[in-house]
TORVEXTI-140602 format. One record per residue (C-alpha): x, y, z; residue in one letter. Coordinates in Angstrom, 2 decimals, padded with zeros to 5 digits, always signed. Each point is the difference from the previous one (the first is absolute). Last residue first. Example, Ala and Ser with C-alpha at 12.3 -4.5 7.8 and 13.67 -1.06 7.14 Angstrom:
# residues 2
<rec><u>+013.67</u><v>-001.06</v><w>+007.14</w><code>S</code></rec>
<rec><u>-001.37</u><v>-003.44</v><w>+000.66</w><code>A</code></rec>
# end
This chain:
# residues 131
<rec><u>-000.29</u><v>+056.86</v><w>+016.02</w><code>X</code></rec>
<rec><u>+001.49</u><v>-002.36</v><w>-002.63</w><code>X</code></rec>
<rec><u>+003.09</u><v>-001.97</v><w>-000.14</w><code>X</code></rec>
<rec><u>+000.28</u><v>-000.41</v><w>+003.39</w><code>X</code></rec>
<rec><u>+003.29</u><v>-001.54</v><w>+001.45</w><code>X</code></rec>
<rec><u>-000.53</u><v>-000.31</v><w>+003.37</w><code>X</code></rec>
<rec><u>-003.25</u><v>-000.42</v><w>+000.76</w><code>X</code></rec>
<rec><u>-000.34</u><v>-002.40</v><w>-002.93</w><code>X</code></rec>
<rec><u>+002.32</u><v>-002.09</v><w>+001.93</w><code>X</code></rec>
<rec><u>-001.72</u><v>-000.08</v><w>+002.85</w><code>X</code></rec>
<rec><u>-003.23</u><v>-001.20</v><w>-002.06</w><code>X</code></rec>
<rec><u>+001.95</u><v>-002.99</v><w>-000.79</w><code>X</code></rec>
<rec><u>-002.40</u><v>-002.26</v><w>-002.58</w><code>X</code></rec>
<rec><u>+000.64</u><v>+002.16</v><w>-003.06</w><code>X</code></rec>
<rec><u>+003.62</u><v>+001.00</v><w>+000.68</w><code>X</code></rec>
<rec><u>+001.11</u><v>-003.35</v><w>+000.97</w><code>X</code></rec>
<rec><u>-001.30</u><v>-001.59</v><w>-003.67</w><code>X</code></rec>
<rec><u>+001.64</u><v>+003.37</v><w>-001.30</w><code>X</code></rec>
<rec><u>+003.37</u><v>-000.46</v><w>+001.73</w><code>X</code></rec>
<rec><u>+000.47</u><v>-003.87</v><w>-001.00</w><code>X</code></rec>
<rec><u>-001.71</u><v>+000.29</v><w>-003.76</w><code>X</code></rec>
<rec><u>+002.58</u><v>+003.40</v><w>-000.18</w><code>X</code></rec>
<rec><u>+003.14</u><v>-002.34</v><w>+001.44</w><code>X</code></rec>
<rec><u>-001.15</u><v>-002.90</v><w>-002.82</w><code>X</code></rec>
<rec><u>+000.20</u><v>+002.44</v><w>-002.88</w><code>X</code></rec>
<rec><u>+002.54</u><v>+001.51</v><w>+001.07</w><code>X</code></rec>
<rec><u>+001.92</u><v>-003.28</v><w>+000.30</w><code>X</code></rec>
<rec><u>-001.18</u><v>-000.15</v><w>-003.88</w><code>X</code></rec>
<rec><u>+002.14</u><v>+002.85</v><w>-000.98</w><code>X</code></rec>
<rec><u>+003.36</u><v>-001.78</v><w>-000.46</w><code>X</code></rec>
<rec><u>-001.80</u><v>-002.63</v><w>-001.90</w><code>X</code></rec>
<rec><u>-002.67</u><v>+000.44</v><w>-002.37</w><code>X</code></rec>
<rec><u>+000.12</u><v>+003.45</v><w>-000.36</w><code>X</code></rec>
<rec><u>+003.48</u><v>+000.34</v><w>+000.34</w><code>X</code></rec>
<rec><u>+001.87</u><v>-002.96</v><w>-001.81</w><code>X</code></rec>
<rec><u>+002.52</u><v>-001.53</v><w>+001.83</w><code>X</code></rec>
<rec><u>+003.71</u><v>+001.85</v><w>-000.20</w><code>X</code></rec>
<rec><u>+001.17</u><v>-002.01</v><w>+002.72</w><code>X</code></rec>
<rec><u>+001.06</u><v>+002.83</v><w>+002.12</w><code>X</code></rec>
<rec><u>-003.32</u><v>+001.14</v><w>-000.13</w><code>X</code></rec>
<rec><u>-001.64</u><v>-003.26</v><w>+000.48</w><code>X</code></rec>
<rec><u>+001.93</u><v>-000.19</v><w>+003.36</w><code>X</code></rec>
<rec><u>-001.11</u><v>+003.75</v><w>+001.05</w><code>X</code></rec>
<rec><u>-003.65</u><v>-000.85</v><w>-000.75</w><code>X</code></rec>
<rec><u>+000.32</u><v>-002.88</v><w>+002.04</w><code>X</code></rec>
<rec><u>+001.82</u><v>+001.96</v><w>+002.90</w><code>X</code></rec>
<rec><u>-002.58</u><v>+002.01</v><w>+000.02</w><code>X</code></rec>
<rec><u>-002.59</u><v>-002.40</v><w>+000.26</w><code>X</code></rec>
<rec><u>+001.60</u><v>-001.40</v><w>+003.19</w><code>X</code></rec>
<rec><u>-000.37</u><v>+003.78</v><w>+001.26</w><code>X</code></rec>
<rec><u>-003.43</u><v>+000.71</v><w>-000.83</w><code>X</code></rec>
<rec><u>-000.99</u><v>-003.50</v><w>+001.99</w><code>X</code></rec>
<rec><u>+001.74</u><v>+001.29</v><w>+002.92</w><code>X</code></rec>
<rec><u>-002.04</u><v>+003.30</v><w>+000.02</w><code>X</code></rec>
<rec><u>-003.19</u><v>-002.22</v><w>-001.12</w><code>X</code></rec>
<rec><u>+000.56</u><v>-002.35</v><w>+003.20</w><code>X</code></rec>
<rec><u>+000.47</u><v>+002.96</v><w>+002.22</w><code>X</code></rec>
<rec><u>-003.26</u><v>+001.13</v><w>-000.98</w><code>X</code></rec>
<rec><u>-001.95</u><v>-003.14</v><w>+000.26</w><code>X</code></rec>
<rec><u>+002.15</u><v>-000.60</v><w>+003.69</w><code>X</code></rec>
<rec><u>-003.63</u><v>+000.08</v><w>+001.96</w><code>X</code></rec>
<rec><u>-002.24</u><v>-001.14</v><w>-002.78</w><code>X</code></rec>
<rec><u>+002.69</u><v>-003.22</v><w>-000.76</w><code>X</code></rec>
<rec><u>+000.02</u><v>-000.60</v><w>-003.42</w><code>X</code></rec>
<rec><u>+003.25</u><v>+002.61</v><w>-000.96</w><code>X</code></rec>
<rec><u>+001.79</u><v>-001.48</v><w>+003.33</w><code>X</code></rec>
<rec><u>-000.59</u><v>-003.67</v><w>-001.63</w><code>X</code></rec>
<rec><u>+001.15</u><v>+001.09</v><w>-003.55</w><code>X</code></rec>
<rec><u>+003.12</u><v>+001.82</v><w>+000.71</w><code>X</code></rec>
<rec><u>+001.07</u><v>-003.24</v><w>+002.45</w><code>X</code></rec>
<rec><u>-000.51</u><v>-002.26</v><w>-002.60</w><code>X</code></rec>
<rec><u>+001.71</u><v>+002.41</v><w>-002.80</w><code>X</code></rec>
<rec><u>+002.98</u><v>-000.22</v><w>+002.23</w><code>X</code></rec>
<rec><u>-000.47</u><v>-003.54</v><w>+000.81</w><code>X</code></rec>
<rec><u>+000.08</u><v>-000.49</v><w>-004.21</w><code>X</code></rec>
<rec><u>+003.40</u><v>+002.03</v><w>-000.17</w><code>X</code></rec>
<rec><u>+000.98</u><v>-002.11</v><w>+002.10</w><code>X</code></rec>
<rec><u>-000.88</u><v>-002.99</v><w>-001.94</w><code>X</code></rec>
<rec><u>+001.34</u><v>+001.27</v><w>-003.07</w><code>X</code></rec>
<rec><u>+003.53</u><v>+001.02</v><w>+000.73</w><code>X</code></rec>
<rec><u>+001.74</u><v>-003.12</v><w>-000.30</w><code>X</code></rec>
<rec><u>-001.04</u><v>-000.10</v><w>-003.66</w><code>X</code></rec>
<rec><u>+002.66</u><v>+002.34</v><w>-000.52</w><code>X</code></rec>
<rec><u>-001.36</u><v>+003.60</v><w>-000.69</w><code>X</code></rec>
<rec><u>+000.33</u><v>+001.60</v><w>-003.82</w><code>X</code></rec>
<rec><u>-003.66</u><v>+000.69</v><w>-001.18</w><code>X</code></rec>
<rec><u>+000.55</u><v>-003.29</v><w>-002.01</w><code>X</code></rec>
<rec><u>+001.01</u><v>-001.60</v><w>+003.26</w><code>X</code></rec>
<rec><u>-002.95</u><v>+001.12</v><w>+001.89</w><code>X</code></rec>
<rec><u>-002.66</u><v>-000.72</v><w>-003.28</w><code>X</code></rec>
<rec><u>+001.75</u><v>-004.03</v><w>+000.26</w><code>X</code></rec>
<rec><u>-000.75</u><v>-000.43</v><w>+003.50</w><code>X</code></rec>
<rec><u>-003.51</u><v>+001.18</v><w>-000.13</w><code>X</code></rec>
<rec><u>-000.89</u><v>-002.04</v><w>-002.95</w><code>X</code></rec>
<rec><u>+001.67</u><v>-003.14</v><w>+001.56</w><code>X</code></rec>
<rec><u>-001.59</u><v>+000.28</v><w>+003.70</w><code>X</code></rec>
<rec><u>+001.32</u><v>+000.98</v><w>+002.92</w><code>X</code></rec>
<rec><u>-002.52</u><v>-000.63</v><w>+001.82</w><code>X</code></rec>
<rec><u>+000.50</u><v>+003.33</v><w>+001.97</w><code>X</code></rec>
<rec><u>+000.57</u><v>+001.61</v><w>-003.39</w><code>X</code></rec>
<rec><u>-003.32</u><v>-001.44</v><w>-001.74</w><code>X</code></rec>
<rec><u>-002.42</u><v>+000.05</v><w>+003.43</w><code>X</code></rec>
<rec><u>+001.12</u><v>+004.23</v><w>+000.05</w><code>X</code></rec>
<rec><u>-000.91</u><v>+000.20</v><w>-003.49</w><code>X</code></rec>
<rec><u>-003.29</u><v>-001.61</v><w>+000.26</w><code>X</code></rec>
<rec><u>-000.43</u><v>+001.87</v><w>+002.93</w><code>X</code></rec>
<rec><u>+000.84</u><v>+003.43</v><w>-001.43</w><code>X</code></rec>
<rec><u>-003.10</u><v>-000.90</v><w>-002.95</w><code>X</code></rec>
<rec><u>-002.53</u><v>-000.96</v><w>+002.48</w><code>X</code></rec>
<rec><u>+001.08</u><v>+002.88</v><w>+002.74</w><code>X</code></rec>
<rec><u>-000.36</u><v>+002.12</v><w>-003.34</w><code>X</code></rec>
<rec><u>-003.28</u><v>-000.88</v><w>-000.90</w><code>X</code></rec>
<rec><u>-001.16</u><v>-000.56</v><w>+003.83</w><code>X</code></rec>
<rec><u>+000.89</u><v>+003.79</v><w>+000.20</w><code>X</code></rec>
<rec><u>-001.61</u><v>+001.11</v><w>-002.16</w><code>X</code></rec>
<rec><u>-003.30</u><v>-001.93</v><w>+000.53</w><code>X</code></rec>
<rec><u>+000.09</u><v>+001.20</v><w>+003.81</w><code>X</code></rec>
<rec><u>+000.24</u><v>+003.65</v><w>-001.75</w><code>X</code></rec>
<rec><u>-002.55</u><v>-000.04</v><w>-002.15</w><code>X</code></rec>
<rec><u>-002.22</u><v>-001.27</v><w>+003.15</w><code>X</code></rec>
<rec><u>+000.85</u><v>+002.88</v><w>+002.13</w><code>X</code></rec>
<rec><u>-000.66</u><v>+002.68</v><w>-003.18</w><code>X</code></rec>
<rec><u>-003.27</u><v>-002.17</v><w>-000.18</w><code>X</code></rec>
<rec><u>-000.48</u><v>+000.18</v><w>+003.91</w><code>X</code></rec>
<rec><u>+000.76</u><v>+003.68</v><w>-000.23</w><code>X</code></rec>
<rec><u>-002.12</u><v>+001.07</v><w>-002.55</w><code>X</code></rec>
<rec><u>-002.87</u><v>-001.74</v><w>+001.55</w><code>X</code></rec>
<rec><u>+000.61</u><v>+001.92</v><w>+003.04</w><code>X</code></rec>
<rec><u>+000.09</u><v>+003.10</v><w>-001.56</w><code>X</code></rec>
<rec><u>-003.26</u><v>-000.63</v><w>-001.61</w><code>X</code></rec>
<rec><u>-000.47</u><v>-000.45</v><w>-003.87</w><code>X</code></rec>
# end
């Protein structure tokens, strides 16, 4: 395999990567903005008023659209890191279940940093893991 085949398939992975988790942040974005009965009710059994769910939702909006543009990507996966962090720390004061719960943000955040990671090559720069 040629380094530059290498690079469009490590390219590629990381366009499907990120789609997955643009897919699966959109859905949830479209569900708070909306406002919509499953999102409502998940807010106020985490413990927020139902007032709270459409901002939230712009929040996660605005997270999303700097994550998908190429020139804010990075920024985007910062801010991204942070809303999930305050999701892990709300299902940790709920008592939620870890794996399936408080750690699935992670989940999510390492989907949004390795989908960047693969297609960023300025990123790779910067944190190598190999040399």
């Amino acid at each position: 395999m040629t380094v530059e085949s290498s690079a469009k398939k490590r390219s590629i992975a990381g366009y499907a990567l990120t789609a997955f988790v643009a897919l699966f942040l959109t859905f949830d974005t479209v569900m708070k903005v909306l406002q919509l009965a499953p999102a409502v009710q998940g807010t106020i059994e985490l413990g927020y008023p139902a007032s709270t769910v459409l901002t939230i939702g712009l929040i996660e909006l605005v997270c999303l659209v700097l994550y998908l543009i190429p020139r804010t990507s990075v920024l985007g996966a910062l801010v991204l890191t942070g809303y999930l962090g305050g999701a892990i720390a709300t299902h940790v004061r709920v008592g939620s279940p870890l794996p399936t719960h408080t750690l699935f943000p992670i989940y999510v955040a390492l989907m949004v940093w390795g989908g960047l990671y693969l297609r960023e090559s300025r990123l790779r720069e910067l944190l190598p893991f190999r040399t």
